[in-house]
C-alpha positions in Angstrom: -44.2 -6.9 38.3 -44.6 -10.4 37.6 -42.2 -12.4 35.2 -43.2 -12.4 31.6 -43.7 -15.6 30.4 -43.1 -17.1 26.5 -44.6 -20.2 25.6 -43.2 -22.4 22.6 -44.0 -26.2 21.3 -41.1 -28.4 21.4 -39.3 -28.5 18.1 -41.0 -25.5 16.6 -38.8 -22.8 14.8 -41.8 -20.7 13.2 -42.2 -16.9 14.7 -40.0 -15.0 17.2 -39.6 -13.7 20.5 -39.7 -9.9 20.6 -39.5 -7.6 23.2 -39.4 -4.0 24.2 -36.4 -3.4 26.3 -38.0 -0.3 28.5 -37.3 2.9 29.4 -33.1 3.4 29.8 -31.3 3.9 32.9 -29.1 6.0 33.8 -26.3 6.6 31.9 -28.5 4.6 28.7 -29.0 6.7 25.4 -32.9 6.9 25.1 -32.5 5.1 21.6 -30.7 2.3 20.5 -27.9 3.2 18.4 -27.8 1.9 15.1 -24.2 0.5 15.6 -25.1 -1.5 19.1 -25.6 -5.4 18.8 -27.7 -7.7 20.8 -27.2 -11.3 21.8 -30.5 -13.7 23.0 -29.0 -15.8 25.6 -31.5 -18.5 27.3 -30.7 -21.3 29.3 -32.7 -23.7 31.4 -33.9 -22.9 35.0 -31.9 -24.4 37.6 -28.2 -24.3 35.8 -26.1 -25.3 33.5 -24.7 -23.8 30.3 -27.1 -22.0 27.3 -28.8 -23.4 25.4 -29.0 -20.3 23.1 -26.4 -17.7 22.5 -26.8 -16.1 19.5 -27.4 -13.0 17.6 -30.8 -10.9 17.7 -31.9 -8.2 16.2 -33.0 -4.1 16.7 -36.4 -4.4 15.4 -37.4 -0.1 16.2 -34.0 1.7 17.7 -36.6 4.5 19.2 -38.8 2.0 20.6 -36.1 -0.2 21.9 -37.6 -3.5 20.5 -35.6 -6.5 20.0 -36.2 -9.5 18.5 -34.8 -13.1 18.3 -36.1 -16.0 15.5 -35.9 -19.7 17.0 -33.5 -21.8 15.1 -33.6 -25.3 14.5 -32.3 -26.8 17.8 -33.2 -24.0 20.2 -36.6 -25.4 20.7 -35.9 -29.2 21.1 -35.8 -29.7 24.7 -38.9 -28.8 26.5 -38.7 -27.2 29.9 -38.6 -24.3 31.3 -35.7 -21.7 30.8 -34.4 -18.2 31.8 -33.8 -15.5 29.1 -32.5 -12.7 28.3 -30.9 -9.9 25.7 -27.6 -8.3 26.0 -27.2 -5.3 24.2 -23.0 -4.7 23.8 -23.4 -0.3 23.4 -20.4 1.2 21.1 -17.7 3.2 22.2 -18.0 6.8 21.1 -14.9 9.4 21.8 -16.0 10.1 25.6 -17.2 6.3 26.9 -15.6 2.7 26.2 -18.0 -0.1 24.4 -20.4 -0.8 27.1 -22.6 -3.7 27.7 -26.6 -3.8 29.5 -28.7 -7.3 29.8 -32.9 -6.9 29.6 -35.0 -7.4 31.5 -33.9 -5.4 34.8 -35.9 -5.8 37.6 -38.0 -9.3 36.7 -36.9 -12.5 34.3 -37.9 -13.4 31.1 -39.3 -16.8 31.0 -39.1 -19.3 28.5 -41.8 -22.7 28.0 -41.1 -24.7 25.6 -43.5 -27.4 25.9 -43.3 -31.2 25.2 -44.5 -32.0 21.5 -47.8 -34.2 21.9 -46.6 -35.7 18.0 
């Protein structure tokens, strides 16, 4: 499977990056509780620290989509950058809070491309 790729212009906060997380693995609830969170994390290829850590959102629990909406700054270097959504899982009586990160088994790409303006 090849990597998806994203592609966003330089400086521009309109839309969102949504995704559908896949089927779970083992040990995964086959929904997304209600009660779990998700982060967007992205940073540039090659290194350093992120660029974006920050909330997202469950968009369908039953289809596993997530969603994140660029903020101002999170779009203002172009490049090319490595994303991805961690999903923290609650504790319930029989397991402690548990935490997955999507995609498994490719990258998620980010392009933010240079402004022509």
């Amino acid at each position: 499977m090849s990597d998806p790729v994203f592609r966003i212009r330089q400086n521009d906060t309109l839309g969102h990056l949504e995704v559908t997380l896949g089927a779970p693995g083992i040990g995964e609830p086959e929904e997304l509780p209600e009660d779990a969170s998700v982060r967007f994390i992205m940073r540039r290829v090659g290194g350093g620290s992120a660029k974006v850590s920050a909330e997202a959102e469950i968009v369908n629990h039953t289809e596993r989509r997530v969603r994140y909406e660029w903020q101002p700054g999170d779009t203002n270097d172009a490049g090319e950058y490595i994303a991805e959504f961690e999903v923290t899982y609650p504790a319930t009586e029989s397991t402690p809070e548990r935490v997955r990160t999507y995609p498994t088994g490719h990258r998620l790409i980010v392009v933010v491309e240079p402004d022509l303006g």
